[in-house]
N, C-alpha and C positions, 0 to 999 in steps of 0.2 A: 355811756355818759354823754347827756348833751353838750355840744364843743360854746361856750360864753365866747364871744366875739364883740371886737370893738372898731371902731373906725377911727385912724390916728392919720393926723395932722390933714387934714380932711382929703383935698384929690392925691395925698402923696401917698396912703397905703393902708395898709392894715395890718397890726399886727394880733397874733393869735399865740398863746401860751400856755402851752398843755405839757406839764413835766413828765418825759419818759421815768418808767423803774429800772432799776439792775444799778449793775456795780456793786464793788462792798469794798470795806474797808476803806483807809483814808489812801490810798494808791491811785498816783494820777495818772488815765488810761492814756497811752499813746494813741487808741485807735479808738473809735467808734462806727458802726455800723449800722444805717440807714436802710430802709427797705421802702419805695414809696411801688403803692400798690395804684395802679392807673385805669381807664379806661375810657370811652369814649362812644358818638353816636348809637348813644341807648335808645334813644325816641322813643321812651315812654313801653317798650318790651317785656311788661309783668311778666306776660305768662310765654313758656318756653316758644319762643319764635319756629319750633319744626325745621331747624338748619342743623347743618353738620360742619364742622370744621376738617377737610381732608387732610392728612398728615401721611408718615410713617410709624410703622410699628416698629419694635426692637428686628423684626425679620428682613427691615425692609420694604415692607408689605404698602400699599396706597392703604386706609383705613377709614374708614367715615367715622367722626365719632360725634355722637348728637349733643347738643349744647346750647347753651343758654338758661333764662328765664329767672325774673328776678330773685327770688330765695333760693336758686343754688347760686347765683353771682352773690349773693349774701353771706352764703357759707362757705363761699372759695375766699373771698375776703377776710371772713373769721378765721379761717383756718392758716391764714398766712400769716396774718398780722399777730396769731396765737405765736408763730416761729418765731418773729422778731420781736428784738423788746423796743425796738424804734421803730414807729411805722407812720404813713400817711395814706392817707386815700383822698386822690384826686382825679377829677375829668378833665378833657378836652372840648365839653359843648356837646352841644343835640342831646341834652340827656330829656327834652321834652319837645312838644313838636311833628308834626306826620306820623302820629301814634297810632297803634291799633283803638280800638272803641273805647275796652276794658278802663283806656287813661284818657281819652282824647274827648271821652265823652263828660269826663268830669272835669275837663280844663287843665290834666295833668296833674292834679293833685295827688293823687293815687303814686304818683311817681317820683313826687317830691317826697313825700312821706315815706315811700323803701328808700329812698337815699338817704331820708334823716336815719333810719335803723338802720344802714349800713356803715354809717359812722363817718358819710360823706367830712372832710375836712374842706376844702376849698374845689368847683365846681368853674372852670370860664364857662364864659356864655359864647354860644353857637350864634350861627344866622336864624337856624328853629329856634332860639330863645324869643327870638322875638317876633314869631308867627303871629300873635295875637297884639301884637303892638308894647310899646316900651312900659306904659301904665299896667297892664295885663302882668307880663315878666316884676314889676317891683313887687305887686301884688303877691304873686308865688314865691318873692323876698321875704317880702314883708307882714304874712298872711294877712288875713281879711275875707271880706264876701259883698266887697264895692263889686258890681258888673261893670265889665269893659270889653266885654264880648256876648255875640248872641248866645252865648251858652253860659247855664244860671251856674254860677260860684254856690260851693257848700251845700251841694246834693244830697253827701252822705256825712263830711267833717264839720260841724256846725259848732263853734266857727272852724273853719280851714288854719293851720298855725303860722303857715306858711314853711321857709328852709331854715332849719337849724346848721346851716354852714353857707356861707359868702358864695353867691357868685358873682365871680369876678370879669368884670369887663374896661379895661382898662385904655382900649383905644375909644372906647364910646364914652362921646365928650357932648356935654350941653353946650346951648351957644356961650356960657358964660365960662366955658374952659374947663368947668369939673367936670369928674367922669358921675356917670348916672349910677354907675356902684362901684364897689372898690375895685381899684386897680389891684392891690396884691394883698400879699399879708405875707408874715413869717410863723412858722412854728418851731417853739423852740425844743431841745433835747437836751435833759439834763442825766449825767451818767456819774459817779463818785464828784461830784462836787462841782464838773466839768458843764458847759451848757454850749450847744450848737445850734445855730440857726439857722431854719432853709427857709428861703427867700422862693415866695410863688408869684408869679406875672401872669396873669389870665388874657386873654383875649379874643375877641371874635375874628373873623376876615373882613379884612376893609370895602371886600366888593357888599356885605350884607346889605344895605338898603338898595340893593340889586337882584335883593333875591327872595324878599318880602314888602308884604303891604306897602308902599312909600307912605301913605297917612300913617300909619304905627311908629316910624321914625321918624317924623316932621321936627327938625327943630334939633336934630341928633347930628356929631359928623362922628364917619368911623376914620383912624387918623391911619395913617403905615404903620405896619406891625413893629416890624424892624426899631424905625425910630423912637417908639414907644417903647418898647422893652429897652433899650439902651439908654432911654431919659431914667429911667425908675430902678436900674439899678444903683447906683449912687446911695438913693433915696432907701432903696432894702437893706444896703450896706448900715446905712447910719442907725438903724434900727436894730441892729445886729444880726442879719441875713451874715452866715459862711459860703454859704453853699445857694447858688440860683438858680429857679427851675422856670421854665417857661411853658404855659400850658394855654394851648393856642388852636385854635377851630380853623387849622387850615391845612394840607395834607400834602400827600405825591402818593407815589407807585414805585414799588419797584418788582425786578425778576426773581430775587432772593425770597432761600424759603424761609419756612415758620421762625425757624431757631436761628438764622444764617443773618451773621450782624455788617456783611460785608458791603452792605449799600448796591449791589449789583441792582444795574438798570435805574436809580433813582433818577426820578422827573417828578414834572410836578409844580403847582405854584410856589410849594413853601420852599423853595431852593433856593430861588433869590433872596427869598428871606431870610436864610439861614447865613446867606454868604455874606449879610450886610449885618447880622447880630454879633453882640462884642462878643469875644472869647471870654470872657467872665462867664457865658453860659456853662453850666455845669451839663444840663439836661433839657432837652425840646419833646412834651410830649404833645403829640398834633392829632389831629382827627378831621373831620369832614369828608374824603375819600372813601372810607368804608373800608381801607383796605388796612393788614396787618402787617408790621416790619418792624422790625430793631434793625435798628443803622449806628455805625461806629460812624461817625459825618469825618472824622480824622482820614480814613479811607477818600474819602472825594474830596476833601480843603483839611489839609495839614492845620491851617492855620484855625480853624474852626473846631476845636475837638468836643463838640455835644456828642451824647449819645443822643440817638434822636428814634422815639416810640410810637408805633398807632396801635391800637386793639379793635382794629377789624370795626365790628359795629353788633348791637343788636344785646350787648353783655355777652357774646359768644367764648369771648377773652379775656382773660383781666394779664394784663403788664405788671412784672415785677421787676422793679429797678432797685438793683441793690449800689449804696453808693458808700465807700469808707474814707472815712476824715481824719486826715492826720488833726489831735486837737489841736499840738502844738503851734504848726502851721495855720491852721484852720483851713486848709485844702484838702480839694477831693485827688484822692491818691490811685483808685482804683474804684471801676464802674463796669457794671453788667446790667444785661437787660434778659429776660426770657417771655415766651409768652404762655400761661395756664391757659389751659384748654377747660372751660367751663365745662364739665359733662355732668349732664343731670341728668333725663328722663328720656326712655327710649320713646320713638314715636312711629308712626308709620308712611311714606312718603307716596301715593298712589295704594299700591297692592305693594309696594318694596317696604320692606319693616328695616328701619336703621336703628340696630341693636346696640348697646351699650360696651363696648373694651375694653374688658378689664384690663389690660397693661395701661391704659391712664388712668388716672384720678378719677373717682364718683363723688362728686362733693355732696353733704347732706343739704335738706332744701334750711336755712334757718325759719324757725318756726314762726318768727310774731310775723316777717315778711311773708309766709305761705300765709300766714292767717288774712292779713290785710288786702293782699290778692283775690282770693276767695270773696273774702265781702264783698271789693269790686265785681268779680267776676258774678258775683249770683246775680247782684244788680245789674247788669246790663245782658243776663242770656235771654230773658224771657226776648227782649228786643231784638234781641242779634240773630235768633233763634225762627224772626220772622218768614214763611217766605215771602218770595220778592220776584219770582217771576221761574223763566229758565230761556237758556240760551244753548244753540244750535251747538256748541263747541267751546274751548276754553279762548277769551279776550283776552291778548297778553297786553305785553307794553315794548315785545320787541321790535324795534326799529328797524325801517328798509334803507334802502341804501338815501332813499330822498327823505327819513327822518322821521318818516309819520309809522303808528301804530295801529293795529285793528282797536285795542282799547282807546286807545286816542280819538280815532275816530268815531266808537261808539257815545265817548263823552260828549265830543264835539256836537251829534246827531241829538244827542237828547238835552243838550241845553238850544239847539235851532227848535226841536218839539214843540220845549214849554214855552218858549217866547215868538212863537209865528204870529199867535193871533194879536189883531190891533189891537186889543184891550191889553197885550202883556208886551205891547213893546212894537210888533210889528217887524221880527228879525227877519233877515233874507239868508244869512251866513251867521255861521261863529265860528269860535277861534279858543282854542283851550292850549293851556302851556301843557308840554310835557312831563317838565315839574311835577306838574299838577296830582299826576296820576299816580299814586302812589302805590300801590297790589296789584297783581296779577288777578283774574278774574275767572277759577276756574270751578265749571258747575261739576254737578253731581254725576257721575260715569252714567249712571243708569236711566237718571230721568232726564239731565239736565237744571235743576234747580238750583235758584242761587238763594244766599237766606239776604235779606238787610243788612245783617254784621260784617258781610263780604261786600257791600256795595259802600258801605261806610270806609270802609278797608282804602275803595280807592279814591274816593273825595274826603279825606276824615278833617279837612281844616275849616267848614264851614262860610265858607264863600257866599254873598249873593251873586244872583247874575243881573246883569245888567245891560240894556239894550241903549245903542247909542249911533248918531249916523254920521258916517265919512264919505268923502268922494272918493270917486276912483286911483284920483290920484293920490290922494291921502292912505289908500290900499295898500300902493303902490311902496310908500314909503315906510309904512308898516312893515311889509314883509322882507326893505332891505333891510330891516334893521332887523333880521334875523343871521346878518351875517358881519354888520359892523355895525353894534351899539354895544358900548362898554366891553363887560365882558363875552359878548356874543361876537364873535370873530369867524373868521372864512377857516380856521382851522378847528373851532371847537363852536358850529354854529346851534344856535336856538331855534329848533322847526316847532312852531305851531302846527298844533292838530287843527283841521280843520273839517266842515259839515260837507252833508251830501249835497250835491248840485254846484260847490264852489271849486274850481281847478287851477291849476297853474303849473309855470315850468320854471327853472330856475340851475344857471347854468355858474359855476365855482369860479370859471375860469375869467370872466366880464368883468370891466372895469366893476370898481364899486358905484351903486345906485343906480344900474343897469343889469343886477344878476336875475328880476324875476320879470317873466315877461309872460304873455296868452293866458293873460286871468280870464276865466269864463264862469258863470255862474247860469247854470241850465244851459250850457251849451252858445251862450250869447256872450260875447264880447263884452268885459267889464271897461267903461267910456271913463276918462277922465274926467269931469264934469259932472257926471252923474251920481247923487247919491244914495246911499247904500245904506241900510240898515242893520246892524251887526250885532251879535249879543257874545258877552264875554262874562267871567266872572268876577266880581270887585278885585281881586288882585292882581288884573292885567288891566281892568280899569284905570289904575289909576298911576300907571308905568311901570308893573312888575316885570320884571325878567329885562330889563333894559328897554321897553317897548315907547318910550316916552311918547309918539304917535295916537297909542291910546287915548294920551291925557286931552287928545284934541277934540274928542269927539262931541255931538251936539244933541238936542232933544234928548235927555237922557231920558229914561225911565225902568224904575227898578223892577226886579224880578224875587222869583224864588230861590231857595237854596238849591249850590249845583246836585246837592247829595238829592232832596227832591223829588229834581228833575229825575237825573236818571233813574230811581226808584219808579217812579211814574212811569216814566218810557218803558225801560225794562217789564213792566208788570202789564204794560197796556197792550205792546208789540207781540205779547209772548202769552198771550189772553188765547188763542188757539191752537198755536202751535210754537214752541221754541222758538226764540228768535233768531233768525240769521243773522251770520257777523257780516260787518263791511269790511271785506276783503280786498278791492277794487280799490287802486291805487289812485288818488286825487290830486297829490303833488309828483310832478316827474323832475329828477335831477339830469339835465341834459349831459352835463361834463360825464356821468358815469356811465349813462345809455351809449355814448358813442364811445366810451372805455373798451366797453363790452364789445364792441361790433370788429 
């Protein structure tokens, strides 16, 4: 059933009214029993992402068991909400965004559309909501095939419908005060005569226009989580919200395992946020972290009793929260959380085959979502299917102790490639965010070969590049702010990748705005005064990742797409023989070199 949705009292919410069945007779129940079915950073994961969720078996045993891929999270969903006769299904954000091809080539639509079959109810919006800008995200609201990205809208859905369910973003406020979509909504449950309301608060992370395009959010503020969800309950109350859920794109970690709701080890940014949310929270389902937990939050703040959920990422998991409501009352009386382990299709990991377990759940894939998949997927193999070159060994994205990666580096090297020459900019250096780099980049055992659909893999957001020039000391102040701008801190710092012939050193323990020091470019002292011609991607152009120093920059002139580039490089470098990685370390962290000694 498509869920009819309305927007009520304009920035104060939304309500949404879908009558449960059951009960009989004219007997008024004391209890009612809720099940919301949750999950979170999907990014656009049609087809089985090749991950395992590690667990215990009934023996004990450590157990890989493979999982994901959209029409079996289709039919772990059918199959749950078949158990309960009250159910919802909502996200936490990323459900589009840093996607494989299969969605990311079509603007994610492919991805909204398994969420309308899945019976998506209310959906927050992520920081990847708004990868392609705020106009882009209404659009995959609101469907349509207006472009607002270099990638054509309505390739294969003509027109596109857009989402048959809200997503909700409720701290993202235009300058005139409303939110740019609904802040919440309620869905009600009706049971012998009885109706319950759950009250949904969506929200991004306030740091997002830190973490995408700043032109795509121009004109946008994201507000504090906390005080937002505690303005808008009130607001879900008068609308007749019992029970309030907050479903929030911001996350922690903790040491607890799969099933273990004891909060051990929790950290994390959403802490503070929970510890400043009213106890009227019923439930915080979070995401952004990747990582999976049920937490009792009673355990770490008496005073704060959410149950508090993440599902991992990738649709690996789906969260069941079951919640019962005295009606009487109209409070929540008793709440659990679990997490199902999506298992769908066995796959094979190198030469390692990760086989299927029968002691958990095999969910069936649902059918119209495998069908839907499939169209995408034939549509985009003949391309992905490309080759595209071959490389000496596999390019990861693991990080050294000074933050740079071989893949890093290899990106960084083939956006300096395409823009050396004066006609395309005249670059001396570049500079790629790690962000940026989304897959691992591993060829073929035998030959070495990489296809396109793997090099898309790790640039899939469509960036230009762009060549721009700074002084040395404007370098200079670029690269502090890889350790104090915004969210980029000396405890959780943002290293830029950077090209071959550009060096530096850069020590934790220095005051700030003196930790990077013996910049060299080909071996020559980088002059203050001197300037520099640098090429980036439009998303650190124009002060992504906190780099506001970017926004400085002068003679600009455009470039190629980063994706491209490196197709070029890769295919050009690797014309006779495999290409070799850059393994050879460019940035040195002093503080850890002399750790070591």
């Amino acid at each position: 059933m498509t869920n009819a949705w309305r927007a009520v009292g304009g920035a104060v919410g939304l309500a949404l009214v879908l009558a449960g069945c059951g009960g009989s007779g004219g007997v008024r129940p004391a209890e009612m029993e809720i099940a919301l079915l949750g999950f979170n950073d999907f990014h656009g994961h049609l087809e089985p992402p090749q991950l395992a969720i590690t667990t215990r078996n009934a023996a004990g045993q450590s157990v890989a068991v493979p999982a994901g891929g959209a029409a079996f999270l289709a039919g772990a969903i059918a199959e749950r909400r078949a158990a309960h006769v009250h159910t919802a299904v909502v996200t936490a954000g990323d459900m589009v965004g840093a996607s494989p091809m299969v969605s990311s080539l079509f603007l994610d639509e492919p991805t909204v559309e398994a969420l309308n079959l899945m019976g998506v109810d209310f959906s927050a919006a992520g920081n990847h909501e708004f990868d392609q800008g705020a106009q882009e995200l209404l659009r995959l609201q609101q469907g349509g095939c207006e472009r607002f990205t270099t990638k054509q809208p309505c390739q294969l859905s003509q027109p596109f419908k857009g989402a048959e369910f809200p997503f909700l973003a409720a701290n993202t406020l235009r300058s005139d005060g409303t939110s740019l979509l609904a802040p919440g909504g309620v869905k009600f449950f009706e049971q012998a005569g009885v109706r319950v309301g759950v009250g949904f608060i969506g929200m991004t992370l306030k740091a997002t226009p830190h973490m995408v395009r700043p032109s795509g959010v121009a004109g946008l503020t994201f507000a504090d989580e906390a005080s937002t969800a505690n303005a808008l309950i009130p607001r879900l109350r008068a609308q007749g919200a019992d029970v309030i859920v907050v479903l929030i794109h911001e996350g922690g970690v903790t040491t607890s395992g799969l099933q273990d709701a004891s909060c051990a080890g929790l950290s994390g940014d959403i802490v503070p946020i929970l510890d400043r949310l009213s106890s009227e929270v019923d439930v915080v389902i979070s995401g952004h972290t990747h990582q999976a937990y049920v937490c009792d939050y009673r355990r770490v703040n008496p005073a704060k009793p959410f149950l508090l959920t993440s599902a991992g990422k990738y649709g690996t998991l789906l969260t069941e929260v079951l919640l019962t409501v005295d009606t009487r009352s109209r409070k929540v009386t008793r709440k659990s959380a679990r997490q199902i382990i999506v298992q769908g299709a066995p796959y094979t990991s190198g030469s390692t085959p990760v086989g299927l377990q029968p002691e958990f759940p095999q969910f069936k894939a649902q059918a119209d979502v495998a069908q839907l998949v499939e169209r995408y997927s034939r549509a985009v193999a003949p391309l992905a299917a490309q080759p595209s070159g071959a490389l000496a060994g596999a390019a990861t994205r693991v990080a050294s102790q000074a933050g740079e990666s071989v893949l890093g580096r290899l990106v960084a090297d083939s956006m300096l490639h395409a823009t050396r020459a004066a006609a395309s900019g005249g670059a001396q250096l570049a500079f790629m965010n790690a962000g940026g780099v989304r897959a691992e980049l591993v060829p073929a055992a035998d030959t070495g070969a990489v296809t396109y659909g793997q090099l898309y893999s790790v640039l899939p957001f469509g960036n230009h590049l762009v060549v721009m020039g700074y002084t040395g000391a404007q370098l200079q102040r670029l690269l502090e702010q890889q350790f104090a701008s915004g969210t980029n801190t000396v405890a959780q710092p943002r290293i830029l990748q950077v090209s071959d012939g550009f060096s530096y050193e850069f020590d934790l323990r220095a005051p700030q705005g003196s930790r990077v020091r013996n910049m060299r470019l080909h071996g020559t002292a980088v002059e203050p005064d001197t300037r520099y011609r640098v090429a980036v991607q439009s998303y650190l152009s124009t002060g992504g990742d906190n780099f506001s120093v970017f926004t400085e920059g002068t003679d600009v002139t455009g470039g190629m797409l980063d994706l491209d580039a490196l197709v070029d490089y890769v295919r050009e470098q690797s014309a006779v023989r495999p290409l070799a990685l850059p393994t050879d370390a460019r940035i040195v962290r002093v503080d850890a070199a002399q750790q070591r000694q």
